[in-house]
MDAnalysis code that builds the backbone (N, CA, C; Angstrom):
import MDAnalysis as mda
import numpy as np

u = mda.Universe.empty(528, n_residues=176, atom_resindex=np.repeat(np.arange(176), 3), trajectory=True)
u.add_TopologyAttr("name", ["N", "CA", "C"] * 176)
u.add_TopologyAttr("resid", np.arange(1, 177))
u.add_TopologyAttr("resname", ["UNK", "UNK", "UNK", "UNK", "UNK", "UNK", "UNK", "UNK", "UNK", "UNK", "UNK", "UNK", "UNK", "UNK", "UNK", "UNK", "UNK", "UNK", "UNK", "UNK", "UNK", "UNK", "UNK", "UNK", "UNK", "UNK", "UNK", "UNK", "UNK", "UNK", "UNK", "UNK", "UNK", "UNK", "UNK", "UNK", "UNK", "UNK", "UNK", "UNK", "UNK", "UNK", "UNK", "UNK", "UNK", "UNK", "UNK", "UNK", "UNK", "UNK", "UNK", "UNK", "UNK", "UNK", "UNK", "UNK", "UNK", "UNK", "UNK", "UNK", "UNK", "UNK", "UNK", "UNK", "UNK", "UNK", "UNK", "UNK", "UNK", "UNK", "UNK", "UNK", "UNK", "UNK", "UNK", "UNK", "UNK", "UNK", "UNK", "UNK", "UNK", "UNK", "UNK", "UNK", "UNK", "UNK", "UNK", "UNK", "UNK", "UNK", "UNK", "UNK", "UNK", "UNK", "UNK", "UNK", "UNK", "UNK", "UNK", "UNK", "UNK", "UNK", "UNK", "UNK", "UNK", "UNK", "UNK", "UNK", "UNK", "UNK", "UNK", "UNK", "UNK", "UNK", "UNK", "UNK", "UNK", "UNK", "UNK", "UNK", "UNK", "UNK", "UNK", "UNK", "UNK", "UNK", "UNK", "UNK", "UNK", "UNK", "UNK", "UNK", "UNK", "UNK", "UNK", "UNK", "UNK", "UNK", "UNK", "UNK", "UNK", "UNK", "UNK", "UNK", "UNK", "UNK", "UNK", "UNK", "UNK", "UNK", "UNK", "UNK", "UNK", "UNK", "UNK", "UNK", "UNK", "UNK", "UNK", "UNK", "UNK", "UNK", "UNK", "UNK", "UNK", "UNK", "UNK", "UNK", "UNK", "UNK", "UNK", "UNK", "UNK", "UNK", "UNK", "UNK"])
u.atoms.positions = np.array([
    [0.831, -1.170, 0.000],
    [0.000, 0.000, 0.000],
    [0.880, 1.240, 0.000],
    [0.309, 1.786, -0.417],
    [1.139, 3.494, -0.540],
    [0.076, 4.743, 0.359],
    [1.121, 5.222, 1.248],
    [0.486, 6.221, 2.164],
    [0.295, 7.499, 0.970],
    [-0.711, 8.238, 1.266],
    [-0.723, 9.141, 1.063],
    [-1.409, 10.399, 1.727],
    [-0.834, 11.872, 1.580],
    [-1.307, 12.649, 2.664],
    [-1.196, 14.050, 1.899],
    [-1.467, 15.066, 2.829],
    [-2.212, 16.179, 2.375],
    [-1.055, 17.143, 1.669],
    [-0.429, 16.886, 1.554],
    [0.804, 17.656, 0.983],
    [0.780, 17.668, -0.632],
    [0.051, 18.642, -1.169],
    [-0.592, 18.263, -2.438],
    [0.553, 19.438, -3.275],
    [0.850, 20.188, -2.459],
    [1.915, 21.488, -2.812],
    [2.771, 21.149, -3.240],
    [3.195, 19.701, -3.234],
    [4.703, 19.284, -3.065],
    [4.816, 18.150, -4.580],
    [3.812, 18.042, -4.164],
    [3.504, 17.022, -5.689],
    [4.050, 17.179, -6.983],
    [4.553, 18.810, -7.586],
    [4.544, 18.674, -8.945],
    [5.735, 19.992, -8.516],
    [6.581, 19.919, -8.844],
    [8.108, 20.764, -8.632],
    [7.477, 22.081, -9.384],
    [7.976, 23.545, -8.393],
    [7.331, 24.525, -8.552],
    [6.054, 24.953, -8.827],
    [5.376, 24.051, -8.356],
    [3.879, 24.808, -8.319],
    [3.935, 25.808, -6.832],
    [3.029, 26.415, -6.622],
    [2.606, 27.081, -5.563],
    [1.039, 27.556, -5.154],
    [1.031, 27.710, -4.309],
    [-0.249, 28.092, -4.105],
    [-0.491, 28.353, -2.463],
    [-2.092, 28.379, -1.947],
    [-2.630, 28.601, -0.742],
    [-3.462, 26.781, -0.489],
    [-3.208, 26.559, 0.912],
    [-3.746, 25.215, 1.192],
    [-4.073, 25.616, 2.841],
    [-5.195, 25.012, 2.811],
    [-6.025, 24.842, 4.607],
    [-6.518, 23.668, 4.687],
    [-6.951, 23.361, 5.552],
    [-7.762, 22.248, 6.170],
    [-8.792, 22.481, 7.359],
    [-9.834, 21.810, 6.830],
    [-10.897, 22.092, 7.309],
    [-11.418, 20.864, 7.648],
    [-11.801, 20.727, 9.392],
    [-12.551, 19.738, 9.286],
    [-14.343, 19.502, 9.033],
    [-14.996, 18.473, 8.348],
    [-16.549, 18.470, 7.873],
    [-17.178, 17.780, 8.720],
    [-18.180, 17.180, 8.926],
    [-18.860, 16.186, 9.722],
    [-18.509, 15.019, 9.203],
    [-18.491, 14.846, 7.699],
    [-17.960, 13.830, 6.832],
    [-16.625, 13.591, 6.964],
    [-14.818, 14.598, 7.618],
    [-13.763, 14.197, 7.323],
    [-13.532, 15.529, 6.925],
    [-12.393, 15.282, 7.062],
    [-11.044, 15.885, 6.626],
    [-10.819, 16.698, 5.334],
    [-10.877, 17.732, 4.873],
    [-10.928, 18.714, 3.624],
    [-9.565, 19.093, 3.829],
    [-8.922, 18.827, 2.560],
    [-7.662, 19.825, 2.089],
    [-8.000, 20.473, 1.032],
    [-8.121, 21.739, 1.194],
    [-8.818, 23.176, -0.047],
    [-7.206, 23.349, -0.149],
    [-7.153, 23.681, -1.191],
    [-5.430, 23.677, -1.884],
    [-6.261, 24.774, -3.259],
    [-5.481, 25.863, -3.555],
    [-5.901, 27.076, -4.746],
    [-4.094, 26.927, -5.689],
    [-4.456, 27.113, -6.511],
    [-2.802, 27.102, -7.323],
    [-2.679, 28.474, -7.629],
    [-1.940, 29.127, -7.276],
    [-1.634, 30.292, -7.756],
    [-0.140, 30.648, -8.670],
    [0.761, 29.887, -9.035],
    [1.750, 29.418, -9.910],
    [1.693, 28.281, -10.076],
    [1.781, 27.982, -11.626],
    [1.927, 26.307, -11.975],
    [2.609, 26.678, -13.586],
    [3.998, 26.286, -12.965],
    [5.106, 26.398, -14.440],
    [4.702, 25.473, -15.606],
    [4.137, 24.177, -15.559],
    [3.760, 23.144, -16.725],
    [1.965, 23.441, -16.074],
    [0.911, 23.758, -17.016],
    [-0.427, 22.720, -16.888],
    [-0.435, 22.082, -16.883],
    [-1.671, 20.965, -16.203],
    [-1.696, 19.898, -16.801],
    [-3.027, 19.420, -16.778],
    [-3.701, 18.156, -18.146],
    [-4.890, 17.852, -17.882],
    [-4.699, 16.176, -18.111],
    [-5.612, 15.972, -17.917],
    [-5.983, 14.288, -18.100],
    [-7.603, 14.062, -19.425],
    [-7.723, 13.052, -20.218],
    [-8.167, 12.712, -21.134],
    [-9.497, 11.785, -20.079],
    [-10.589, 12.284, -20.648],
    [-11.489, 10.885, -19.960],
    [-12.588, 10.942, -20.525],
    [-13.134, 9.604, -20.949],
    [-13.712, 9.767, -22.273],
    [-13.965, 10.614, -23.249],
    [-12.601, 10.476, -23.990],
    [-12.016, 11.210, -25.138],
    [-12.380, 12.990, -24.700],
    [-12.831, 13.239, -23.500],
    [-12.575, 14.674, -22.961],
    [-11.459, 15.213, -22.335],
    [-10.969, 16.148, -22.891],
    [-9.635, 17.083, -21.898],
    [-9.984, 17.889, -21.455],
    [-9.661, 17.352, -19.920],
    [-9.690, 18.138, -18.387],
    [-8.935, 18.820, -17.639],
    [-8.769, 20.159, -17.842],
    [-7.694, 20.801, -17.378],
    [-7.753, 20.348, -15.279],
    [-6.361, 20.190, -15.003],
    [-6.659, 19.478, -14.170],
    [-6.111, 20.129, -13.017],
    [-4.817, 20.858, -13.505],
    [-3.682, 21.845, -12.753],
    [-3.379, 22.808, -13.491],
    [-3.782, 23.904, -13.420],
    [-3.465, 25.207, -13.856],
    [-3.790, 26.346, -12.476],
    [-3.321, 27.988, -13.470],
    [-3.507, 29.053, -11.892],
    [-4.554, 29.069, -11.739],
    [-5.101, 29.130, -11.073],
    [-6.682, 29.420, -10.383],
    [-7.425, 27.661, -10.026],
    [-6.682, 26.679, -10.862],
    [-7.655, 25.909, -10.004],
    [-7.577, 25.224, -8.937],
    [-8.537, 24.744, -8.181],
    [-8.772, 24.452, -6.760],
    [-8.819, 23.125, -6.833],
    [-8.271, 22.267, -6.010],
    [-8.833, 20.711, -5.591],
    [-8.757, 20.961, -4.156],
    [-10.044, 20.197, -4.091],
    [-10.657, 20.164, -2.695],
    [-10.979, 18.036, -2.543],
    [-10.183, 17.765, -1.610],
    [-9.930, 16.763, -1.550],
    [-10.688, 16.075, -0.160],
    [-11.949, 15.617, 0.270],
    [-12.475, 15.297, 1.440],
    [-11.691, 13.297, 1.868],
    [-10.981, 13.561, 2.682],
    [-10.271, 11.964, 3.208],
    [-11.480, 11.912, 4.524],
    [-12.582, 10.641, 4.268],
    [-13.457, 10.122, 5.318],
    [-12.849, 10.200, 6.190],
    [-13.709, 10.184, 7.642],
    [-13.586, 9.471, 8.623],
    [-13.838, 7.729, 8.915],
    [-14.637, 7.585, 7.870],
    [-14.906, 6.330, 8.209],
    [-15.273, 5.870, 6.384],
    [-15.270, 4.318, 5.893],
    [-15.254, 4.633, 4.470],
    [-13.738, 3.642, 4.314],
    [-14.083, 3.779, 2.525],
    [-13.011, 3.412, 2.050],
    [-13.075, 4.130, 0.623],
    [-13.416, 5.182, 0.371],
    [-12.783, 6.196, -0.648],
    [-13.013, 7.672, -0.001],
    [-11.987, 8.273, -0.775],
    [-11.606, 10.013, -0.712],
    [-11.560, 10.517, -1.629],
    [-12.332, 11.812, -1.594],
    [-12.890, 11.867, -2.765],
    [-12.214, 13.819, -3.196],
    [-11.397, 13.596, -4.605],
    [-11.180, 14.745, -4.794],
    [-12.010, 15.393, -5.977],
    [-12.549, 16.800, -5.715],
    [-12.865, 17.515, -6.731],
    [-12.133, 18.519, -6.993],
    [-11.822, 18.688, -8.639],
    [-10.970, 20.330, -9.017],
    [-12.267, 20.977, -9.151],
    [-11.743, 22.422, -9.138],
    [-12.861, 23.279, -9.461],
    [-11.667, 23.938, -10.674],
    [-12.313, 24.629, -11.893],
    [-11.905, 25.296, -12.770],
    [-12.381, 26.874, -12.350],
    [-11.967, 27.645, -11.745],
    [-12.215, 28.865, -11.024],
    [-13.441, 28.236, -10.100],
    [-14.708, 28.695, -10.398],
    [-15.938, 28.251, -9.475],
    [-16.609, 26.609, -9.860],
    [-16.408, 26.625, -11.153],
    [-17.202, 25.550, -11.898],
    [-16.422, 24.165, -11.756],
    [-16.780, 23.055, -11.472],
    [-16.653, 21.866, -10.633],
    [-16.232, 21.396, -12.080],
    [-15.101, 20.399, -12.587],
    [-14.896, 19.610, -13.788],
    [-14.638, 18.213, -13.370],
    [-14.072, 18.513, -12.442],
    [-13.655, 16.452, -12.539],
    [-13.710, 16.394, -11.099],
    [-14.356, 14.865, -10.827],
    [-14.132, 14.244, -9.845],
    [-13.154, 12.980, -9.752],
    [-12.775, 12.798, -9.114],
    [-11.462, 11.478, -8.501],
    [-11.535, 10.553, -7.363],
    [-11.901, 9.493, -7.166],
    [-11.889, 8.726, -5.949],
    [-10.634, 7.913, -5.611],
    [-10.050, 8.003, -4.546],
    [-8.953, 7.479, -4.080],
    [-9.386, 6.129, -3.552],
    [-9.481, 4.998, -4.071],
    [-10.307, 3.956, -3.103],
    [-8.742, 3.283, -1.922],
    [-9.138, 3.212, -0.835],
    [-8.273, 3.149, 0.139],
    [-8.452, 2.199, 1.776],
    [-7.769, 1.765, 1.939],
    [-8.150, 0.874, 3.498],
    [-8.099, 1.402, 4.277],
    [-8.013, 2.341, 4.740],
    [-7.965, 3.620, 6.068],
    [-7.431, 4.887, 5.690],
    [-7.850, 5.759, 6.901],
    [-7.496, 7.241, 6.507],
    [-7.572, 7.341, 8.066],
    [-7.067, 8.976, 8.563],
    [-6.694, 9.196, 9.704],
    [-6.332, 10.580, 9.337],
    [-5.749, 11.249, 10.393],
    [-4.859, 12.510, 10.808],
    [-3.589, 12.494, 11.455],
    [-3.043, 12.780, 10.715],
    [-1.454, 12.400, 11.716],
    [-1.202, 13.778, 12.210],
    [0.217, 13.204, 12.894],
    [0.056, 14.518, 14.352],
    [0.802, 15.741, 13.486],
    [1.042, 16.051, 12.355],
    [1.083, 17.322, 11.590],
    [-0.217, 17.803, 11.599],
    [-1.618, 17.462, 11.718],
    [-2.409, 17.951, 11.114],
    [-2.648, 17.821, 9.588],
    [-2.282, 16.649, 8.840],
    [-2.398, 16.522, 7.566],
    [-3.383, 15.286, 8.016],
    [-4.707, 15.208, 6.822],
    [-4.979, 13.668, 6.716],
    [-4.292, 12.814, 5.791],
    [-4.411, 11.420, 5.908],
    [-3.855, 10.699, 5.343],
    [-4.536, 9.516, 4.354],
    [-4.516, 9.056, 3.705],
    [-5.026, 7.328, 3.247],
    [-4.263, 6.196, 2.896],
    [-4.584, 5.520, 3.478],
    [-3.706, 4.170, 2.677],
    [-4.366, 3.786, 1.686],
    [-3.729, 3.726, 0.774],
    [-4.750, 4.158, -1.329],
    [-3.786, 2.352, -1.404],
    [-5.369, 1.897, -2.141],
    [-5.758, 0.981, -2.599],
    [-4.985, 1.057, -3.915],
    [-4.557, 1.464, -4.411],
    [-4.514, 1.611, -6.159],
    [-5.532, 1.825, -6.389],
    [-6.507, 0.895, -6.777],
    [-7.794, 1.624, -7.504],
    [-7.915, 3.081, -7.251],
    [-8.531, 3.273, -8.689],
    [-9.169, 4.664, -8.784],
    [-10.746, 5.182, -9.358],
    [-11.722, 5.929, -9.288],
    [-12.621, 5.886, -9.871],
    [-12.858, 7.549, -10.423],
    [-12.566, 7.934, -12.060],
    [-12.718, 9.078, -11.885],
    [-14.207, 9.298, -13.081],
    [-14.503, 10.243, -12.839],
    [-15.525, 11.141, -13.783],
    [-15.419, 12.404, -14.193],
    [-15.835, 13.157, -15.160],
    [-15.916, 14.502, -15.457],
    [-17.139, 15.252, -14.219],
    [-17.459, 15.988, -14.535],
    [-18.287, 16.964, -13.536],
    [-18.897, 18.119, -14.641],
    [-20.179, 18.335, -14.447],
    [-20.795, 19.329, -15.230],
    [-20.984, 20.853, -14.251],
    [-21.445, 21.650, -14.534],
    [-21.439, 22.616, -13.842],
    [-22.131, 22.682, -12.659],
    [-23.507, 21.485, -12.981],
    [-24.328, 21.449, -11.825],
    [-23.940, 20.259, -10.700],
    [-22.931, 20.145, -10.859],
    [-22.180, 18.798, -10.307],
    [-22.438, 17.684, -10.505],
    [-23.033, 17.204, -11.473],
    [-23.523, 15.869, -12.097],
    [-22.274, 15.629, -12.590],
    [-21.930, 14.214, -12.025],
    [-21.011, 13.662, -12.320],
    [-21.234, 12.725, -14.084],
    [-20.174, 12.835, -14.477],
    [-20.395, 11.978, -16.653],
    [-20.084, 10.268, -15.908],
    [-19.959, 10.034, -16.833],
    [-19.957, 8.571, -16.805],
    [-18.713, 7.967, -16.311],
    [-18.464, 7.523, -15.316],
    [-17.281, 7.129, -14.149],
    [-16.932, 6.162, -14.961],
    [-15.008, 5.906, -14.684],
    [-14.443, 5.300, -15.119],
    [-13.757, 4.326, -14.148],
    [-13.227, 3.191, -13.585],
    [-12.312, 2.648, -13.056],
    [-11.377, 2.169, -13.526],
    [-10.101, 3.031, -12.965],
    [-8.881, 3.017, -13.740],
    [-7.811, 2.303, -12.376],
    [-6.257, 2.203, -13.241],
    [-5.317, 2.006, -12.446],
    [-5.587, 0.100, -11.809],
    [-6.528, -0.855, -12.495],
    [-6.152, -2.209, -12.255],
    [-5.212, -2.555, -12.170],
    [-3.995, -2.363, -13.474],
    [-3.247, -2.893, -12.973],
    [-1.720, -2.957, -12.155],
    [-2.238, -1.677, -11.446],
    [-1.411, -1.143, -10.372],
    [-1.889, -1.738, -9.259],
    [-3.089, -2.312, -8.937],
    [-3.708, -2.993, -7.882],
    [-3.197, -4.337, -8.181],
    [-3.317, -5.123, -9.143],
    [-2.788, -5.928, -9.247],
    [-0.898, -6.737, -9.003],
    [-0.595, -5.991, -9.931],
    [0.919, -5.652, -9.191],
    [1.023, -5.630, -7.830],
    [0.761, -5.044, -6.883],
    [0.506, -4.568, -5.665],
    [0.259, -6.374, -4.786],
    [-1.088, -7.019, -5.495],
    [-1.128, -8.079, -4.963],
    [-0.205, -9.229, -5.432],
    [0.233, -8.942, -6.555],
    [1.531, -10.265, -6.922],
    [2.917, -9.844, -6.344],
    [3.130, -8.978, -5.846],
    [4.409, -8.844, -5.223],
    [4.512, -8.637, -3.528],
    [2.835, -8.740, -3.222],
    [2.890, -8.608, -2.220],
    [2.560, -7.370, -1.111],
    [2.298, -6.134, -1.941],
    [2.008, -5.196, -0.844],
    [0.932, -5.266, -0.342],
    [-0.249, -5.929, -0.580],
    [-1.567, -5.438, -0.114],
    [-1.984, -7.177, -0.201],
    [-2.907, -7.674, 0.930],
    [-3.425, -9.319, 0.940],
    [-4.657, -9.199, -0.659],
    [-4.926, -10.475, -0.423],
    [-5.731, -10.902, -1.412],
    [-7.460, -10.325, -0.870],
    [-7.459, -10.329, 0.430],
    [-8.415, -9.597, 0.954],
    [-8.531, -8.109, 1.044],
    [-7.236, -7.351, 0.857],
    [-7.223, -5.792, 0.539],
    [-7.794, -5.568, -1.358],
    [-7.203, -6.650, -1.668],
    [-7.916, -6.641, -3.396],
    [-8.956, -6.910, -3.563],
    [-9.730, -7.690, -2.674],
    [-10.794, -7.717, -2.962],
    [-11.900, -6.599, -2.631],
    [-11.454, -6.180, -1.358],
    [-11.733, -4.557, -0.910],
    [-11.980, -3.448, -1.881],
    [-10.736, -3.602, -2.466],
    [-10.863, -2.442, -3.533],
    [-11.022, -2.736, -4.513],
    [-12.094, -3.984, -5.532],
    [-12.758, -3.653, -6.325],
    [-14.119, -3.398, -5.934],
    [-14.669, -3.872, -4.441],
    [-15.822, -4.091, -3.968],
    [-15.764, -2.309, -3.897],
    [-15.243, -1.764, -3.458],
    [-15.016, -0.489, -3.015],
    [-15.535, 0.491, -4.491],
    [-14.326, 0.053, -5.209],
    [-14.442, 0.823, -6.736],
    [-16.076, 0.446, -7.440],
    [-16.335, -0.473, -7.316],
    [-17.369, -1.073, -8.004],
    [-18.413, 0.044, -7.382],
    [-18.732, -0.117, -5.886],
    [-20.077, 0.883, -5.453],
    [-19.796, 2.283, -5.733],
    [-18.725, 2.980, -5.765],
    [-18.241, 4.088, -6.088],
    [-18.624, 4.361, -7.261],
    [-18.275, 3.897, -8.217],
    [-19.114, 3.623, -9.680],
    [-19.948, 3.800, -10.249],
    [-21.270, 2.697, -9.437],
    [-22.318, 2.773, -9.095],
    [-23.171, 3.750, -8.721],
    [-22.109, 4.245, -7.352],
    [-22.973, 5.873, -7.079],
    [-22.890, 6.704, -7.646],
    [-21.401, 7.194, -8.591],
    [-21.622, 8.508, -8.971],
    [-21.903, 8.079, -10.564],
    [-22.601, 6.432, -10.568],
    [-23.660, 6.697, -12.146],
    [-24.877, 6.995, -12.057],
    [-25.326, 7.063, -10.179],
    [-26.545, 7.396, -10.024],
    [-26.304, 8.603, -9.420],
    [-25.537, 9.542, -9.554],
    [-25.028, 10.404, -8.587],
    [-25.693, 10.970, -7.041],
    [-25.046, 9.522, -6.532],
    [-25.436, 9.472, -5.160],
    [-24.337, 9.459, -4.290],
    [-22.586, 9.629, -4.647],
    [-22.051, 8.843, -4.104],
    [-22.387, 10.373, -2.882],
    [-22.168, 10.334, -1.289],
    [-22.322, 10.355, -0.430],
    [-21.089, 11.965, -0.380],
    [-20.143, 11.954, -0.801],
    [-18.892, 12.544, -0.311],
    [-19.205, 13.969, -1.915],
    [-20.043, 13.485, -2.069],
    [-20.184, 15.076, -3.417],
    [-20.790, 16.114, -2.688],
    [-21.833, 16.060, -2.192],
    [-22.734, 17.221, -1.783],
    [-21.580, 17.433, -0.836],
    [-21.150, 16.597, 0.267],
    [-20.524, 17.515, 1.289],
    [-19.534, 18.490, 0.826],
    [-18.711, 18.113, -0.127],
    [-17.859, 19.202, -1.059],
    [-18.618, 20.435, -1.511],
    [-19.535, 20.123, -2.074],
    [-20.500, 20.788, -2.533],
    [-21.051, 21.967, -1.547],
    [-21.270, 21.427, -0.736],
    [-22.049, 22.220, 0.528],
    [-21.044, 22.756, 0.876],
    [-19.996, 22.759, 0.799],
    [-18.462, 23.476, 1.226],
    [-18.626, 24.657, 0.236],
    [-18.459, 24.455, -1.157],
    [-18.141, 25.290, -1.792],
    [-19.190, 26.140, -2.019],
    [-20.134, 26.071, -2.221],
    [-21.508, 26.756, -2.144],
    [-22.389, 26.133, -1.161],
    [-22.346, 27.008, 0.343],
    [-23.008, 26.809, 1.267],
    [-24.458, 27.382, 1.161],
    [-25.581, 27.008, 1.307],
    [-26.680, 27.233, 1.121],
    [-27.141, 29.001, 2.307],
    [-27.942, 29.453, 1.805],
    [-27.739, 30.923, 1.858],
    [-28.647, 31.166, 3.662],
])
């Protein structure tokens, strides 16, 4: 398994920006804004390009309290484009004040429309999960976790229900 944690600044050599954390009833929010980013960058998903890292945009990343995915959304200035699920066997807070997950490999991502309707979810990164179980990092019971995991994730945001949207949502546009 591969830890991962809130240090999203650090990720891509010379970017910069503003990052807080906020805790939700749902978990753990890292709001991260880019305000320098020397390369853009986007990702392709069904045959759409998603600007993903550029100046102005936001990922707002909610790591559960309880659960086995974390769920990141970019915003493109205000307007919501892609969602990302980290599917994972635990999450926590370590004593920096960063949250954390232990990421499954699996991944589940979608586009995002303006009204936050998630497009048609993808599950990516198999066979990084796989790998993972032939060499040994994760049991045969953590693999099975995380397709059971990826699979309902899927599921929800094809019915866009998954659970961890509105609370983002309700973050970013709090009801008046």
């Amino acid at each position: 398994m591969k830890r991962k944690d809130g240090r999203y600044l650090q990720f891509f050599p010379g970017v910069q920006g503003t990052q807080r954390i906020v805790t939700l009833p749902a978990g753990w929010l890292v709001d991260v804004t880019f305000t320098h980013v020397p390369e853009p960058h986007t990702v392709l998903v069904h045959g759409v390009t998603v600007p993903t890292l550029a100046v102005g945009a936001r990922w707002l990343t909610l790591v559960p309290t309880q659960g086995h995915a974390a769920l990141l959304v970019i915003l493109n200035g205000e307007t919501p484009v892609f969602a990302y699920v980290d599917v994972c066997a635990a999450t926590g807070l370590g004593e920096d004040g960063l949250p954390w997950l232990d990421d499954l490999y699996l991944d589940v991502r979608a586009t995002l429309s303006a009204d936050w309707t998630p497009g048609v979810p993808e599950i990516i990164d198999a066979d990084e999960l796989d790998t993972a179980l032939h060499s040994g990092e994760i049991t045969p019971e953590q693999h099975a976790l995380a397709w059971a995991t990826a699979r309902e994730v899927e599921h929800q945001l094809a019915r866009n229900t998954f659970p961890l949207l509105p609370a983002i949502q309700a973050f970013v546009s709090p009801a008046s």
